[in-house]
Gaussian input, Z-matrix of N, CA and C with variables (Angstrom, degrees):
# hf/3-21g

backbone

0 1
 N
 C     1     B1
 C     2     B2     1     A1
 N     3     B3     2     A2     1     D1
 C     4     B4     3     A3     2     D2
 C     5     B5     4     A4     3     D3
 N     6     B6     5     A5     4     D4
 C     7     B7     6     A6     5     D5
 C     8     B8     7     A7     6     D6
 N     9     B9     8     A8     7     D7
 C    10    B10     9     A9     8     D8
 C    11    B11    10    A10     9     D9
 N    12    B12    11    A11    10    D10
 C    13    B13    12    A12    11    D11
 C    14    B14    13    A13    12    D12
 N    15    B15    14    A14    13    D13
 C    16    B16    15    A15    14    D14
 C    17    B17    16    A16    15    D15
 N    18    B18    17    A17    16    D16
 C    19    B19    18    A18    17    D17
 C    20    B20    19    A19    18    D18
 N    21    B21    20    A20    19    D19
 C    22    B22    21    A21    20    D20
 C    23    B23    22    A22    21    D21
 N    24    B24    23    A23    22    D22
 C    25    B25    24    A24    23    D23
 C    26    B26    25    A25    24    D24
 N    27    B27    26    A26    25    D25
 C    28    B28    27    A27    26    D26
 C    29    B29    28    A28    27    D27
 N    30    B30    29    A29    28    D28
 C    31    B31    30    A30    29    D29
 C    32    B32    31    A31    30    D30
 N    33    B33    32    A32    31    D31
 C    34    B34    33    A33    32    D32
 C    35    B35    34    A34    33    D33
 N    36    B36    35    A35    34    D34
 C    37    B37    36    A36    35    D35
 C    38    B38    37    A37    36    D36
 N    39    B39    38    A38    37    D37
 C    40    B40    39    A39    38    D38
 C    41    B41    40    A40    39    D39
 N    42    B42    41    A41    40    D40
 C    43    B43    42    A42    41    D41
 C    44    B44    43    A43    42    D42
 N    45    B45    44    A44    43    D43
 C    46    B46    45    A45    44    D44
 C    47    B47    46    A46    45    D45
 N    48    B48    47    A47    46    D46
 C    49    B49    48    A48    47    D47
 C    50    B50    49    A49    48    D48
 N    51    B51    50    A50    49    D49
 C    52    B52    51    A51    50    D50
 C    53    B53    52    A52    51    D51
 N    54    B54    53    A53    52    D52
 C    55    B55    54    A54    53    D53
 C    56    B56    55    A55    54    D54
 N    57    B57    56    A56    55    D55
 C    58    B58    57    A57    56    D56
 C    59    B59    58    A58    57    D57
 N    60    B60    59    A59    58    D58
 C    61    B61    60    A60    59    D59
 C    62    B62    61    A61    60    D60
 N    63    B63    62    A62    61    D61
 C    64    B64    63    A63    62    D62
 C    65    B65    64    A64    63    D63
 N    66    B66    65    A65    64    D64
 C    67    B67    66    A66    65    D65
 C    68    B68    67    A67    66    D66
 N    69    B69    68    A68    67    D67
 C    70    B70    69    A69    68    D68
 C    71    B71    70    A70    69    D69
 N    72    B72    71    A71    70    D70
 C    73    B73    72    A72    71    D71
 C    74    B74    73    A73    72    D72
 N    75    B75    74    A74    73    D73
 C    76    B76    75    A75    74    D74
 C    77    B77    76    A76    75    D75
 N    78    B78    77    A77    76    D76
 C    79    B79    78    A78    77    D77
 C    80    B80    79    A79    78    D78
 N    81    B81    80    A80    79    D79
 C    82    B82    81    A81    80    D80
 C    83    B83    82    A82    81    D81
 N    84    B84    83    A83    82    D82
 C    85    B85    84    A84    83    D83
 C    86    B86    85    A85    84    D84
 N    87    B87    86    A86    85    D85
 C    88    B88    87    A87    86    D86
 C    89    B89    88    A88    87    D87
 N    90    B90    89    A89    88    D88
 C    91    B91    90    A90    89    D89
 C    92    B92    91    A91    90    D90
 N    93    B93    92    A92    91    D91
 C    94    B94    93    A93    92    D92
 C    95    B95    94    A94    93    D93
 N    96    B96    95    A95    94    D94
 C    97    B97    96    A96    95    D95
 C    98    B98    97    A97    96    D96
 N    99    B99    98    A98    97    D97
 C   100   B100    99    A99    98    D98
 C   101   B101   100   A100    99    D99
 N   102   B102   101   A101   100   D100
 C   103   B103   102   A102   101   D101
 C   104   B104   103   A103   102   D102
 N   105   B105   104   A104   103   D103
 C   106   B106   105   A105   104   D104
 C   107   B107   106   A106   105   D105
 N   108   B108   107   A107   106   D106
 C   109   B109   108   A108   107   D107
 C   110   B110   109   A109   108   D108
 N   111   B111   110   A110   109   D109
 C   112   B112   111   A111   110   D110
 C   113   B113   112   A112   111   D111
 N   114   B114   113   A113   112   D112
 C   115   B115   114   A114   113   D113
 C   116   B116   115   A115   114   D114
 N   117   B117   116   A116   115   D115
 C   118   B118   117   A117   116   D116
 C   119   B119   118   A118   117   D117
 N   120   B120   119   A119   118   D118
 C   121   B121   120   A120   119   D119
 C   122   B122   121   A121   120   D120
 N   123   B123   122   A122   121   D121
 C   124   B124   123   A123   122   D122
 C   125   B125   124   A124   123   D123
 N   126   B126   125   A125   124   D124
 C   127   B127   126   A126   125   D125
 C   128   B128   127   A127   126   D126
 N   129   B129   128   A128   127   D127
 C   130   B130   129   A129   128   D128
 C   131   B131   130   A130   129   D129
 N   132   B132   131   A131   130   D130
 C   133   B133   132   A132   131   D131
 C   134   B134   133   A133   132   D132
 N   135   B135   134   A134   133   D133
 C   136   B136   135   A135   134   D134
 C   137   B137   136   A136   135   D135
 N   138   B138   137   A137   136   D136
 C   139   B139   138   A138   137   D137
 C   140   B140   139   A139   138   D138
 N   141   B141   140   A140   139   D139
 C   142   B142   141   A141   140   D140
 C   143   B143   142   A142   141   D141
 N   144   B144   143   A143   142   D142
 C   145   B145   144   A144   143   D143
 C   146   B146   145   A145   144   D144
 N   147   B147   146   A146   145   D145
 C   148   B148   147   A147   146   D146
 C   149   B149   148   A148   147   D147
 N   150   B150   149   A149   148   D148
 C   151   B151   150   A150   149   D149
 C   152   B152   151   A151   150   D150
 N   153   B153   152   A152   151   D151
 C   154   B154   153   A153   152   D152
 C   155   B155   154   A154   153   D153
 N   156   B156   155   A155   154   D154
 C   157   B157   156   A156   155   D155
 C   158   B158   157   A157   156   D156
 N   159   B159   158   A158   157   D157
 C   160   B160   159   A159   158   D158
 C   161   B161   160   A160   159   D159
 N   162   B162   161   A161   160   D160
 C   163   B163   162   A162   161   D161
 C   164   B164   163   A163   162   D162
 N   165   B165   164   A164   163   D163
 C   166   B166   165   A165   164   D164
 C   167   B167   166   A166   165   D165
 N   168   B168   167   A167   166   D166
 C   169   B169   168   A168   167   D167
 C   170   B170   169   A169   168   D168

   B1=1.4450
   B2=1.5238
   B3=1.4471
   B4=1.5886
   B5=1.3399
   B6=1.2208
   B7=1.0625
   B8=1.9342
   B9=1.2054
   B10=1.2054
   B11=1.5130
   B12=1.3518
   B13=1.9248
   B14=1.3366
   B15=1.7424
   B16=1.2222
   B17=1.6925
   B18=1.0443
   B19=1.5901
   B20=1.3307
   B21=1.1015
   B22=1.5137
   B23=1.4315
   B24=0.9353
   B25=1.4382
   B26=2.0280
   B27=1.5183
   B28=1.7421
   B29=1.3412
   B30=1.4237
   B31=1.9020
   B32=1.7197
   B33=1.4730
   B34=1.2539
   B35=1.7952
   B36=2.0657
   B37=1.2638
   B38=1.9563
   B39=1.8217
   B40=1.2717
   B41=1.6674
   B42=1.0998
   B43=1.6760
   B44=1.9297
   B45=1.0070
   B46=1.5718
   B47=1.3181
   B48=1.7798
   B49=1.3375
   B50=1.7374
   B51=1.2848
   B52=1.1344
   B53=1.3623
   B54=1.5367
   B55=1.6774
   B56=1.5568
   B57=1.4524
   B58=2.0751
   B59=1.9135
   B60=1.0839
   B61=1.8340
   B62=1.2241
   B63=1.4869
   B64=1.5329
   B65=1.6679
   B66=1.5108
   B67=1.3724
   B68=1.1990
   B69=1.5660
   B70=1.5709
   B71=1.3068
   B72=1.8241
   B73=1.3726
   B74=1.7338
   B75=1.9516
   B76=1.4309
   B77=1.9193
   B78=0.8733
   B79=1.8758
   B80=1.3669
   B81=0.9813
   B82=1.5502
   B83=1.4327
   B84=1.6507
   B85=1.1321
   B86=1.7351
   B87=1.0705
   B88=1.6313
   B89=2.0958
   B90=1.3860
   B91=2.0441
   B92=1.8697
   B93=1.0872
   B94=1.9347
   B95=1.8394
   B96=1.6172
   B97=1.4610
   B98=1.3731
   B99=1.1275
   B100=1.9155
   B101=1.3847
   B102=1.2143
   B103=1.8233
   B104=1.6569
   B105=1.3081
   B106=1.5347
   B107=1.7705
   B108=1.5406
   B109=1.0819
   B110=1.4460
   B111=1.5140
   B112=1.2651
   B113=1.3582
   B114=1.6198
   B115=1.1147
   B116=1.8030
   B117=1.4444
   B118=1.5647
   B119=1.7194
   B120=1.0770
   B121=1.7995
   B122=1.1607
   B123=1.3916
   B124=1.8286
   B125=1.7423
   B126=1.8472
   B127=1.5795
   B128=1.7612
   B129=1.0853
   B130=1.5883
   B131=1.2340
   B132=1.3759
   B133=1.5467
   B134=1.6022
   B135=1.6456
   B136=1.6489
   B137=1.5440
   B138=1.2321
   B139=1.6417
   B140=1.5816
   B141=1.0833
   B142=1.3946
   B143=1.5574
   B144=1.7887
   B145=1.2102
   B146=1.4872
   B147=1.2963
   B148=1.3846
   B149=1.6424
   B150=1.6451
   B151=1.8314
   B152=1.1431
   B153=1.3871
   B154=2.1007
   B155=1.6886
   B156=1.3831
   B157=1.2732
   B158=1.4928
   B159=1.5708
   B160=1.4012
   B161=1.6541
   B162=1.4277
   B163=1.6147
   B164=1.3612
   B165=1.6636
   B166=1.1716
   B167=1.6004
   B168=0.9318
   B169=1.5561
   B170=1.0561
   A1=107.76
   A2=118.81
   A3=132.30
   A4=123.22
   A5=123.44
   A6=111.13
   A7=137.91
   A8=94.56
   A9=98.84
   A10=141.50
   A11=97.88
   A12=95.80
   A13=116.40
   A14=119.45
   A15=117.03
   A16=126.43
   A17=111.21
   A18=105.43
   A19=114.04
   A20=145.37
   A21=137.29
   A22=112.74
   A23=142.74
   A24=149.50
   A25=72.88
   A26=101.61
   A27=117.19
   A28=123.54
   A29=98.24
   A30=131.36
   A31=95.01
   A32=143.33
   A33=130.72
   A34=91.93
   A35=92.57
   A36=108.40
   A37=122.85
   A38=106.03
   A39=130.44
   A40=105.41
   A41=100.48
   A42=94.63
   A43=103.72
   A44=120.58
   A45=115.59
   A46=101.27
   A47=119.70
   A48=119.40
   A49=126.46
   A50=96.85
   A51=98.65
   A52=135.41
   A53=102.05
   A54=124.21
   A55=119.33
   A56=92.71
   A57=93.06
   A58=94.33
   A59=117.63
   A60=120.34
   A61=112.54
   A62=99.09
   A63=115.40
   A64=110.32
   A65=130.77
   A66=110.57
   A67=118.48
   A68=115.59
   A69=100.15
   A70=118.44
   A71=116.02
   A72=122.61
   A73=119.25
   A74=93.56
   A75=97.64
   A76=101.94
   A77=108.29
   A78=88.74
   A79=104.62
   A80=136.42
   A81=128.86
   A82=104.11
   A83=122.22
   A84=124.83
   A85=122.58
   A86=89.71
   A87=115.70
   A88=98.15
   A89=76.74
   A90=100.60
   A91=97.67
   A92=113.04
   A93=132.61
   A94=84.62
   A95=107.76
   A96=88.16
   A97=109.61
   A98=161.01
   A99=173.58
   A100=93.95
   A101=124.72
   A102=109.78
   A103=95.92
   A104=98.78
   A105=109.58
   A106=99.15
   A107=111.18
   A108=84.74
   A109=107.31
   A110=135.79
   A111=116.86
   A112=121.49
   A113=120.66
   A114=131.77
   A115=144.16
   A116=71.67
   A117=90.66
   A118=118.65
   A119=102.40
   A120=110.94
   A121=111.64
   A122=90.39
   A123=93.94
   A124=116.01
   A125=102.18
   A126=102.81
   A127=89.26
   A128=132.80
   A129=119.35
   A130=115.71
   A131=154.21
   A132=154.07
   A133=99.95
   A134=100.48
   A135=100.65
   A136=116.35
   A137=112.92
   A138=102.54
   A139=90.11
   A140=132.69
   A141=124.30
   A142=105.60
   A143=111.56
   A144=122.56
   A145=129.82
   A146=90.10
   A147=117.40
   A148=119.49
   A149=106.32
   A150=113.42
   A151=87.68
   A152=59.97
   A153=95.77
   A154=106.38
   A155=123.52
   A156=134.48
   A157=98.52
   A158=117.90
   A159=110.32
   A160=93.90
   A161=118.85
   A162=115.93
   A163=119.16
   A164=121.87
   A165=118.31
   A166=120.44
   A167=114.11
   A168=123.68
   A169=119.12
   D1=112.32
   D2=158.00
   D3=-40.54
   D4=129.23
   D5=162.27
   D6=-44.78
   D7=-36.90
   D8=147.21
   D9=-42.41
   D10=-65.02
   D11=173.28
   D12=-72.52
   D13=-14.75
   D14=153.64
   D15=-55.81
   D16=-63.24
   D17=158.27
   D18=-49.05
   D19=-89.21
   D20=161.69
   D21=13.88
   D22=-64.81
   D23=-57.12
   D24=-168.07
   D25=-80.51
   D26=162.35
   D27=-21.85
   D28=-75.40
   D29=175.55
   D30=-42.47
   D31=-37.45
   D32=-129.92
   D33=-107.01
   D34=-45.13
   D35=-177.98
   D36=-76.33
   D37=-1.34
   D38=178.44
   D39=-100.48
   D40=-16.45
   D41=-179.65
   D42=-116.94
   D43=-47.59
   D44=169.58
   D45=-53.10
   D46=-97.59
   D47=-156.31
   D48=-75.96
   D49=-17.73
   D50=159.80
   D51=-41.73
   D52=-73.94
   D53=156.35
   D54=-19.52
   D55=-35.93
   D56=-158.40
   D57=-108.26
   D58=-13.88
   D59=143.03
   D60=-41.94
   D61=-96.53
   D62=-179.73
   D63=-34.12
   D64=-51.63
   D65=173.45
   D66=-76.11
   D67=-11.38
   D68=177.14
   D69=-86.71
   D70=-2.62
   D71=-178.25
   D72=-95.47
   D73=-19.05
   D74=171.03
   D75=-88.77
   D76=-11.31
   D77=168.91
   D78=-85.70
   D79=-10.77
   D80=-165.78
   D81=-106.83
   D82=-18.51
   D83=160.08
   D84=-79.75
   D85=-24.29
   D86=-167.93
   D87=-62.06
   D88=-61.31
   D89=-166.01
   D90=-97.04
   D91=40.97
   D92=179.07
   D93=-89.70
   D94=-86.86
   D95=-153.11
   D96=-73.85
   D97=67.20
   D98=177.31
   D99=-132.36
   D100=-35.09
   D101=-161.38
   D102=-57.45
   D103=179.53
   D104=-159.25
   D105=-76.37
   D106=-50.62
   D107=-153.83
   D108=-85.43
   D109=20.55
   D110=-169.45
   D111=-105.69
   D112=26.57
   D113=142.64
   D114=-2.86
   D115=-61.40
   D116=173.22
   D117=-89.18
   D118=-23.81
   D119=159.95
   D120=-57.84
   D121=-58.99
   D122=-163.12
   D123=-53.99
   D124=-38.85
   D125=-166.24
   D126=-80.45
   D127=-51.94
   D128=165.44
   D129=-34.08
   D130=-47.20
   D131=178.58
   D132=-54.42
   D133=-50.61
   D134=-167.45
   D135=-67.60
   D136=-30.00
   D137=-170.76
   D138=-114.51
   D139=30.27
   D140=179.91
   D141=-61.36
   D142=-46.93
   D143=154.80
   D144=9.12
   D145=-76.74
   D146=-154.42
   D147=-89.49
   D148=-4.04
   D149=165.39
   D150=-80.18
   D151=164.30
   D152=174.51
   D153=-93.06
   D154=151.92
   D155=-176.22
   D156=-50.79
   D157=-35.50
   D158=-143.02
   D159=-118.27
   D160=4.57
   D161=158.88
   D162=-43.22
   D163=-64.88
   D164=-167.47
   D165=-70.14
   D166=-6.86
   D167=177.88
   D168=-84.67

């Protein structure tokens, strides 16, 4: 095997499966905070804001 059809070979498996990773990793990142249980993350992220430094202490 040439170096050539090695790249070839790379290039084919960087542009097919690659591609369908990366979009299958941005929907799964995409639709991350909706899952059921992260509710309580999510409303903690949102008003995290809004404590005071010296609440949790």
């Amino acid at each position: 095997m040439s170096w050539h059809s090695t790249y070839d070979f790379l290039r084919h498996m960087a542009d097919s499966w690659g591609l369908l990773a990366m979009m299958l990793m941005w929907i799964a990142f995409a639709l991350w905070p909706f899952r059921p249980g992260a509710k309580h993350h999510n409303d903690r992220a949102a008003n995290m804001i809004f404590e005071d430094q010296n609440d949790g202490k």
